[in-house]
py3Dmol code that shows the C-alpha trace and the ligand (Angstrom):
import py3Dmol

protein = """\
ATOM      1  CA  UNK A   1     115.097 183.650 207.453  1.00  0.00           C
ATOM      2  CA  UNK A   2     111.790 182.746 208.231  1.00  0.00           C
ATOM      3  CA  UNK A   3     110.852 179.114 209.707  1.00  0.00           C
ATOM      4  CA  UNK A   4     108.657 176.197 208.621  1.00  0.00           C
ATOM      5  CA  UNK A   5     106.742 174.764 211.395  1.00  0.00           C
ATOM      6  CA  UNK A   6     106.606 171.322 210.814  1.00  0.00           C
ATOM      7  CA  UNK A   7     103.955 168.954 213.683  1.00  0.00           C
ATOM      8  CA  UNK A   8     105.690 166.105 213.321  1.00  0.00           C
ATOM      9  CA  UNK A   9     102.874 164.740 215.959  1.00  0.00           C
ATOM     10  CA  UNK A  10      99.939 166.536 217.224  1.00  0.00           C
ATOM     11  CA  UNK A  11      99.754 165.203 221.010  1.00  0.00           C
ATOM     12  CA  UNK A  12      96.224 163.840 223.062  1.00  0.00           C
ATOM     13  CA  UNK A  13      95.777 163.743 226.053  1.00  0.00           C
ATOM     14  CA  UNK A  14      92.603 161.510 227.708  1.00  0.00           C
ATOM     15  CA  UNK A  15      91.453 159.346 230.196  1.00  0.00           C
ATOM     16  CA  UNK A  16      92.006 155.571 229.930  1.00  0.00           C
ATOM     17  CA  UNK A  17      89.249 153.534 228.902  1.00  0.00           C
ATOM     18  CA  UNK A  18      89.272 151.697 231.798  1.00  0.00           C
ATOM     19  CA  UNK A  19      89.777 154.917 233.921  1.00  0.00           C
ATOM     20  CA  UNK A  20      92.731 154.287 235.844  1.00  0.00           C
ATOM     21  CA  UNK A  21      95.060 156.695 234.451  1.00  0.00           C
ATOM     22  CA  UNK A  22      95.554 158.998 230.916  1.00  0.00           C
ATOM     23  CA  UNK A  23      96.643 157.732 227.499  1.00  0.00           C
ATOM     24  CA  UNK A  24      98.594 161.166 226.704  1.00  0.00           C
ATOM     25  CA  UNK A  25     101.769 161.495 223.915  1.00  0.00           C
ATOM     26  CA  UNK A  26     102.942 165.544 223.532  1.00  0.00           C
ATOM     27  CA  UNK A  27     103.214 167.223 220.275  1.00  0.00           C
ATOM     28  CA  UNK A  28     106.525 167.386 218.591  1.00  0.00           C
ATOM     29  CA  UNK A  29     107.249 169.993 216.545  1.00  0.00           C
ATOM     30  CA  UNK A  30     110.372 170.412 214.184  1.00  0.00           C
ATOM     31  CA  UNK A  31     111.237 174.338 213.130  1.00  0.00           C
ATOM     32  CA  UNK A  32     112.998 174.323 210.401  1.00  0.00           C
ATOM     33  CA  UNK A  33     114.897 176.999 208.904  1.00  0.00           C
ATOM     34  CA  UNK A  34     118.274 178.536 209.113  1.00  0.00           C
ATOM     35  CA  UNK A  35     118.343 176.325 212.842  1.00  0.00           C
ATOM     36  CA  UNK A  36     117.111 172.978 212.272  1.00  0.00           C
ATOM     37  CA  UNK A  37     115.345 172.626 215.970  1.00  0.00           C
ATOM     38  CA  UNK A  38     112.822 170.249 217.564  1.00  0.00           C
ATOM     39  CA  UNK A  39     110.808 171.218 220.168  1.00  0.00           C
ATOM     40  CA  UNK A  40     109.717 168.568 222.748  1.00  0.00           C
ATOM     41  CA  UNK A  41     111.272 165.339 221.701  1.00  0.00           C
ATOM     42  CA  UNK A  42     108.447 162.858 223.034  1.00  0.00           C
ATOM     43  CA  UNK A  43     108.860 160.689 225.373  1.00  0.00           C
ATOM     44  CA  UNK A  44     111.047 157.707 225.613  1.00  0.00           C
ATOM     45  CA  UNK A  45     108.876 155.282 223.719  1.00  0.00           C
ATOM     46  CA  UNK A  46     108.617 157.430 220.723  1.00  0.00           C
ATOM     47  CA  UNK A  47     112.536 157.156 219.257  1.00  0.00           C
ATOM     48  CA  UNK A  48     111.969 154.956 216.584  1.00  0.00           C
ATOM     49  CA  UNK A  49     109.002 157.672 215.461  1.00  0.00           C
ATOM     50  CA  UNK A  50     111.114 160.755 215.924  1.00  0.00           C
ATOM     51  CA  UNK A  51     114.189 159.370 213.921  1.00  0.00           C
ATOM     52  CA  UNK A  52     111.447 157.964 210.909  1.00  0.00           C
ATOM     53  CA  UNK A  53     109.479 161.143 211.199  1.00  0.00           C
ATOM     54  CA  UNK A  54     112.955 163.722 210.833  1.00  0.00           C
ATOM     55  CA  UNK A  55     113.540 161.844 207.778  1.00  0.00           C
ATOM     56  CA  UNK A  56     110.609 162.533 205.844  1.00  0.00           C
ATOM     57  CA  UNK A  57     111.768 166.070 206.232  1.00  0.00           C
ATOM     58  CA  UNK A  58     116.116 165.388 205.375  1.00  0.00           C
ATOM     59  CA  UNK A  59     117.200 165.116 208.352  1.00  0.00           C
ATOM     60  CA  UNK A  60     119.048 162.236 210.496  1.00  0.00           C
ATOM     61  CA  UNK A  61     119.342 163.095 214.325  1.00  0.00           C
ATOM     62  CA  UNK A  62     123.056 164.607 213.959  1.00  0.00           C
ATOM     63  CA  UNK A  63     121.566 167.505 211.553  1.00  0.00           C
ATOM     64  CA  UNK A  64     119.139 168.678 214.121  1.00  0.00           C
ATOM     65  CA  UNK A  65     121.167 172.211 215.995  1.00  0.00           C
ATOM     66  CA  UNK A  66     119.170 172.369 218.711  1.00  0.00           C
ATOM     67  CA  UNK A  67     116.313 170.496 220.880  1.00  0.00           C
ATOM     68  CA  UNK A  68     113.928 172.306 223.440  1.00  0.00           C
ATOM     69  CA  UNK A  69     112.250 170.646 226.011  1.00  0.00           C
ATOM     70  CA  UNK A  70     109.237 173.308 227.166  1.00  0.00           C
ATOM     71  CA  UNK A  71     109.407 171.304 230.910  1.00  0.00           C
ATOM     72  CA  UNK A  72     110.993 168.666 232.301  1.00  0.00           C
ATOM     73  CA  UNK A  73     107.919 165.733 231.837  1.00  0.00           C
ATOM     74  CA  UNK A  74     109.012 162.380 230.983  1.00  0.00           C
ATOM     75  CA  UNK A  75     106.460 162.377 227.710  1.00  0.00           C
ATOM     76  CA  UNK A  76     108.332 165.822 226.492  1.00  0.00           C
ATOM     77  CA  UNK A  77     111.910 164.804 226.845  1.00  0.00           C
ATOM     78  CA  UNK A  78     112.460 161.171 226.555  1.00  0.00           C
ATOM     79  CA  UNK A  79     114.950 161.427 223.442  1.00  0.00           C
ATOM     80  CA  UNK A  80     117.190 164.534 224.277  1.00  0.00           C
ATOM     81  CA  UNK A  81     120.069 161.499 223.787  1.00  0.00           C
ATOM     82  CA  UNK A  82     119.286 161.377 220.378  1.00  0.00           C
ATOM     83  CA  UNK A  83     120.501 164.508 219.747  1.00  0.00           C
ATOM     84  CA  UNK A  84     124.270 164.828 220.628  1.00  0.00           C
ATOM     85  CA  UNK A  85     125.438 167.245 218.045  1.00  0.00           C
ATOM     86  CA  UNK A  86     122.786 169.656 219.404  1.00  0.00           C
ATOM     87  CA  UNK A  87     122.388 172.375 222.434  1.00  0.00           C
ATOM     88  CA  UNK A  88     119.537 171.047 225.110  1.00  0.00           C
ATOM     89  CA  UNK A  89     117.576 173.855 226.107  1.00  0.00           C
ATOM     90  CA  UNK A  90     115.379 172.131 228.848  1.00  0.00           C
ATOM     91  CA  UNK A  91     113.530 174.303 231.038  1.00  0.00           C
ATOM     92  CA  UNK A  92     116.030 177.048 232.436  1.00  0.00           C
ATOM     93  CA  UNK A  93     119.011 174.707 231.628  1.00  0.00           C
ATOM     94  CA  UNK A  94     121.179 175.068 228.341  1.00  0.00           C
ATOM     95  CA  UNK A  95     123.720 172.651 227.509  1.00  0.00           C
ATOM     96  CA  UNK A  96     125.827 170.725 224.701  1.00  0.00           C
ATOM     97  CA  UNK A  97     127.958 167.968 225.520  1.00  0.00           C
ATOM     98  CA  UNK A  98     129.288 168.850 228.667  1.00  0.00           C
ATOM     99  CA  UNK A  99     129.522 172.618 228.666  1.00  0.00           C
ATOM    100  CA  UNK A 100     126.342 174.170 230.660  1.00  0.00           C
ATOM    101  CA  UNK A 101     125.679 177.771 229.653  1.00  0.00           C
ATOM    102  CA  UNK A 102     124.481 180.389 232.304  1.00  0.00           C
ATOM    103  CA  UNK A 103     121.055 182.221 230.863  1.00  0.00           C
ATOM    104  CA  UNK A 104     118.865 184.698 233.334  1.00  0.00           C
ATOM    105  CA  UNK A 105     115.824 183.220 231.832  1.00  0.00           C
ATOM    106  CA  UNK A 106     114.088 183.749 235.622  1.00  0.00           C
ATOM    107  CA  UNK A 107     114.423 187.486 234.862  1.00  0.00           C
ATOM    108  CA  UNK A 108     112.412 187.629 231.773  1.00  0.00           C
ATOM    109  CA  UNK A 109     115.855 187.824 229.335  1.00  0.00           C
ATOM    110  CA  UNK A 110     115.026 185.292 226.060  1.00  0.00           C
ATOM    111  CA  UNK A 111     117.241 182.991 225.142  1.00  0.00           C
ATOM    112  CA  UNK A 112     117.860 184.280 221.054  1.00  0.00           C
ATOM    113  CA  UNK A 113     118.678 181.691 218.346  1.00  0.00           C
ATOM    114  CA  UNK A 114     118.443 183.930 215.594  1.00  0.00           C
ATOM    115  CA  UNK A 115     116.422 186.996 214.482  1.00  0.00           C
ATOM    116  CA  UNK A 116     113.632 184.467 213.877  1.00  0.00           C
ATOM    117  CA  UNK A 117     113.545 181.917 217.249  1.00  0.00           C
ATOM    118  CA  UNK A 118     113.373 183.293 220.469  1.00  0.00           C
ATOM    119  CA  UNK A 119     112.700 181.233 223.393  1.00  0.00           C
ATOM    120  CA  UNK A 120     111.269 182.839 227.039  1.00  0.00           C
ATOM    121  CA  UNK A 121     110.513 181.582 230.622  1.00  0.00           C
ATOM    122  CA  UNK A 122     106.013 180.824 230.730  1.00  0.00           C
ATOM    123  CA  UNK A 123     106.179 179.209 233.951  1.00  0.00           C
ATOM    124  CA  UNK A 124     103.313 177.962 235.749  1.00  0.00           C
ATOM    125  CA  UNK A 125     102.550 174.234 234.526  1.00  0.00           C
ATOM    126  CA  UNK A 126     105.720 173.838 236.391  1.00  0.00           C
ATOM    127  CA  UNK A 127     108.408 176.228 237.780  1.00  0.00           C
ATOM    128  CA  UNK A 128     110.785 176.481 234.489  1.00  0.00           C
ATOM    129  CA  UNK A 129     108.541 176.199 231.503  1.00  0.00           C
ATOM    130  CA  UNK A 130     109.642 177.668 228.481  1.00  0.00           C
ATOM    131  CA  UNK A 131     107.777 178.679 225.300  1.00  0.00           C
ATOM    132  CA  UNK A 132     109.863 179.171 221.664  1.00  0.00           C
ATOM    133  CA  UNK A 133     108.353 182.302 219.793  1.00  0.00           C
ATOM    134  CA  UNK A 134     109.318 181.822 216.107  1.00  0.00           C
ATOM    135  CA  UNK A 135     108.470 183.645 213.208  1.00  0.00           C
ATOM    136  CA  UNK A 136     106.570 181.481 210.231  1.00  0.00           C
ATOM    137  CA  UNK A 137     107.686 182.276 206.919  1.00  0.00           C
ATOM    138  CA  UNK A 138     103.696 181.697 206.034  1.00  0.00           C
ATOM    139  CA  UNK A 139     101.939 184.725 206.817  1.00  0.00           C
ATOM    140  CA  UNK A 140      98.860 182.890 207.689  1.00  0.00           C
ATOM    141  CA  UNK A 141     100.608 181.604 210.648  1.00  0.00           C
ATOM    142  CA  UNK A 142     102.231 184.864 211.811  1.00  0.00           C
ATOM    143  CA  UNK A 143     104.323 184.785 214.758  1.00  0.00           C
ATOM    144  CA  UNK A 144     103.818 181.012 216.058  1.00  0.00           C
ATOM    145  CA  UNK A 145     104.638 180.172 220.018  1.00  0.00           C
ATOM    146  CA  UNK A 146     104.826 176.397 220.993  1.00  0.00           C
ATOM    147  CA  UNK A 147     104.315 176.887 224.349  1.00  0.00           C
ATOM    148  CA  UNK A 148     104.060 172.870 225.648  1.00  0.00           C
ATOM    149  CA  UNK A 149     101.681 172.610 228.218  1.00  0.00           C
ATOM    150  CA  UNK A 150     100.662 176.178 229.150  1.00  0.00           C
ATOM    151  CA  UNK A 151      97.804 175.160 226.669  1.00  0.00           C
ATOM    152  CA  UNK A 152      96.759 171.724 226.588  1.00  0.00           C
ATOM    153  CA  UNK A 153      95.080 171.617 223.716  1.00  0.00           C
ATOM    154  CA  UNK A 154      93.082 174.746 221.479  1.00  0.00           C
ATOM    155  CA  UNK A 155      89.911 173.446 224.357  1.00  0.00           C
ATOM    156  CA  UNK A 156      91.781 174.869 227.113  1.00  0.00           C
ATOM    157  CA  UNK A 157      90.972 178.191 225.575  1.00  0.00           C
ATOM    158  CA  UNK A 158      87.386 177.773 227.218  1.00  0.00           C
ATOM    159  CA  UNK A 159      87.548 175.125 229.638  1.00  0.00           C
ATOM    160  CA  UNK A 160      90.053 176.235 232.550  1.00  0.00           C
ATOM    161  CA  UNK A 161      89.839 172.639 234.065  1.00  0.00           C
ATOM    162  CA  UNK A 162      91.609 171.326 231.001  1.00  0.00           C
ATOM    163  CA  UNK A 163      94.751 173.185 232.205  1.00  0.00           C
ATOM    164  CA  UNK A 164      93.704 173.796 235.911  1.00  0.00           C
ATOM    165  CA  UNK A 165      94.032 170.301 236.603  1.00  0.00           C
ATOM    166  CA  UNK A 166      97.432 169.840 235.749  1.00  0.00           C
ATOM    167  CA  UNK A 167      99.235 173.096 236.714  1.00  0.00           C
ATOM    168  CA  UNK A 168     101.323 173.464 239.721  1.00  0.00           C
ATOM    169  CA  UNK A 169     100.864 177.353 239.662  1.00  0.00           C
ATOM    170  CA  UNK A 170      98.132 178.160 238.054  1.00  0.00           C
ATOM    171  CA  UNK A 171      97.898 182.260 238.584  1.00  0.00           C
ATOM    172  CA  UNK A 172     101.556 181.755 237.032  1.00  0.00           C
ATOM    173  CA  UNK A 173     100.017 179.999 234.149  1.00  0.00           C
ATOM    174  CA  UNK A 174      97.173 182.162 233.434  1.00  0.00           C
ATOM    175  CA  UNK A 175      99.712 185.067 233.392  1.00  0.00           C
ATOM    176  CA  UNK A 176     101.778 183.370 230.689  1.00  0.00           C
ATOM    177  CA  UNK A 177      98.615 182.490 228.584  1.00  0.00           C
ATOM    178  CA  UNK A 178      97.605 185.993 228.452  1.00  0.00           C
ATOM    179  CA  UNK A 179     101.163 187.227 227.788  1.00  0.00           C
ATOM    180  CA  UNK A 180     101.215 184.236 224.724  1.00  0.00           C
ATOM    181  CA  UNK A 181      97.943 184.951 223.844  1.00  0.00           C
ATOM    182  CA  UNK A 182      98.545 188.741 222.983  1.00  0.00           C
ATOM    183  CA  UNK A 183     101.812 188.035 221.514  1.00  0.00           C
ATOM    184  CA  UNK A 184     101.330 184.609 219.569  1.00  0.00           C
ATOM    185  CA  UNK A 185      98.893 184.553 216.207  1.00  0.00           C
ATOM    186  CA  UNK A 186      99.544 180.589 216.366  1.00  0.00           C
ATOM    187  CA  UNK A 187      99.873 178.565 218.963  1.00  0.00           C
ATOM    188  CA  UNK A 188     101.517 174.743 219.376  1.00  0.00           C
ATOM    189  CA  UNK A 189     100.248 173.109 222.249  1.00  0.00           C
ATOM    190  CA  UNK A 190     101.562 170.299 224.581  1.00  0.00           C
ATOM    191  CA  UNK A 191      99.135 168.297 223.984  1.00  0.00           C
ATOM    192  CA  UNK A 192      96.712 168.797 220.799  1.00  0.00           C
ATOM    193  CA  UNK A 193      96.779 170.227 217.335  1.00  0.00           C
ATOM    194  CA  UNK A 194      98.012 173.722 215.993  1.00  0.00           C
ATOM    195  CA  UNK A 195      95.854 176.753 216.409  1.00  0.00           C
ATOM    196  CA  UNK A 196      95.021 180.350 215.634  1.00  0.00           C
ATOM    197  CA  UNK A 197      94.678 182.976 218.474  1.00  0.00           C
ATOM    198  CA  UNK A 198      91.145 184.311 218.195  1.00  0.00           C
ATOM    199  CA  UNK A 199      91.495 187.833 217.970  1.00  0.00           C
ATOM    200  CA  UNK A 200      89.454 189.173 220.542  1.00  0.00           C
ATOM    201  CA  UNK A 201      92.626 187.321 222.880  1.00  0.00           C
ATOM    202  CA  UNK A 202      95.144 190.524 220.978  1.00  0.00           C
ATOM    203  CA  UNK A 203      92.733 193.348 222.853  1.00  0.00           C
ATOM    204  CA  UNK A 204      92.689 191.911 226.285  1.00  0.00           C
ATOM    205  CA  UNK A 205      93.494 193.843 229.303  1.00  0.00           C
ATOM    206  CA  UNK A 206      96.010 192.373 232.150  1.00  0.00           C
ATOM    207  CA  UNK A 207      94.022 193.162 235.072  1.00  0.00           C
ATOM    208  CA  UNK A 208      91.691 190.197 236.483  1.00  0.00           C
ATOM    209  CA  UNK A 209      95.859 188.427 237.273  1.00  0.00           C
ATOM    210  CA  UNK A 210      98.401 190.339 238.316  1.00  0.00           C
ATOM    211  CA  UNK A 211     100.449 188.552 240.251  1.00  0.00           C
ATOM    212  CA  UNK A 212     102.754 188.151 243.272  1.00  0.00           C
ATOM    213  CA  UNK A 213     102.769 184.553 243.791  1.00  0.00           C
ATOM    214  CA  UNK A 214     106.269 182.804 244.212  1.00  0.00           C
ATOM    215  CA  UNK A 215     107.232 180.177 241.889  1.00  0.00           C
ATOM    216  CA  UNK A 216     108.987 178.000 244.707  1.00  0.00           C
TER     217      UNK A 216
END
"""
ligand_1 = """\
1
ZN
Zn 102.682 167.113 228.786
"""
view = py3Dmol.view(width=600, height=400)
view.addModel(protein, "pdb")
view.setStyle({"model": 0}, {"cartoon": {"style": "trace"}})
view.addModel(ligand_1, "xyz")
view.setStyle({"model": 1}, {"stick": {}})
view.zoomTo()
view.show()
């Protein structure tokens, strides 16, 4: 059963007017289909939008099966207590109540909802990001990844300092772009609206990063 990807809030991400420091809020995405799932719950200011937002859609915070955080940034996961009749995927760590499940996520193995929702280790914003791969039930969307902050924003596509800048490994990174990029038509970012994969991204060849790098 194909999903509906539903932004309940594209995120932004820019620099204070007075400079000191960034006004930024992630994008929170619900998937909803035989799961009912959110991915990236905002951050801990954003509760009282979450819980309005699900219900627009027929949901109250005890229907929702399971909640991904992509990393472990204060503005991504600030409402995983919201959620207690859910599984927490958060980074490499899977839990519900106080049960934590064991998943080799370091060696490349995704963690499968259902035929439809698949999530995978993208590391290189930080050491454990994760990206869920879920199939859209409209076929202008295709195969959609929201992939938190391995893209910033659909600008990151050309500008490498819009993801450079906040990357703790960034040959890591740029090695799960390109695998997202060939694999994803659509593509959630951590910080910006929905968009389509240009397709000259599907021919690429990985050569220019291959990489050895350690993550830690
Ligand atoms: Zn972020």
């Amino acid at each position: 059963m194909p999903y509906e990807i539903i932004i309940l809030r594209p995120g932004f991400y820019k620099k204070t007017a007075a400079g000191e420091g960034y006004d930024a809020a992630c994008t929170i995405t619900l998937l909803k289909g035989k799961y009912s799932i959110i991915v990236d719950p905002g951050s801990a200011w954003d509760t009282k939008f979450i819980i309005s937002e699900i219900l627009k859609h027929g949901l109250k915070p005890e229907n929702i099966n399971y909640v991904v955080g992509t990393h472990g940034h204060s503005d991504h996961i600030g409402n995983l207590n919201l959620f207690t009749q859910a599984t927490h995927i958060v980074c490499h760590d899977i839990s519900k109540d106080n049960v934590y499940f064991q998943h080799p996520f370091e060696e490349g193995v995704p963690y499968t909802i259902d035929g439809d929702v698949s999530i995978e280790s993208t590391p290189g914003h930080t050491s454990q990001d994760v990206t869920v791969f879920v199939t859209s039930g409209d076929s202008n969307l295709g195969v959609v990844a929201v992939a938190g902050d391995i893209f910033e924003n659909e600008h990151c596509l050309f500008d490498d300092d819009l993801w450079m800048g906040q990357s703790q490994f960034p040959k890591l990174q740029k090695k799960s772009r390109n695998a997202i990029l060939k694999r994803a038509d659509t593509i959630v970012p951590g910080h910006g609206a929905m968009f389509q994969v240009p397709a000259s991204y599907k021919r690429m060849e990985e050569t220019e990063y291959s990489i050895s790098q350690k993550t830690s």
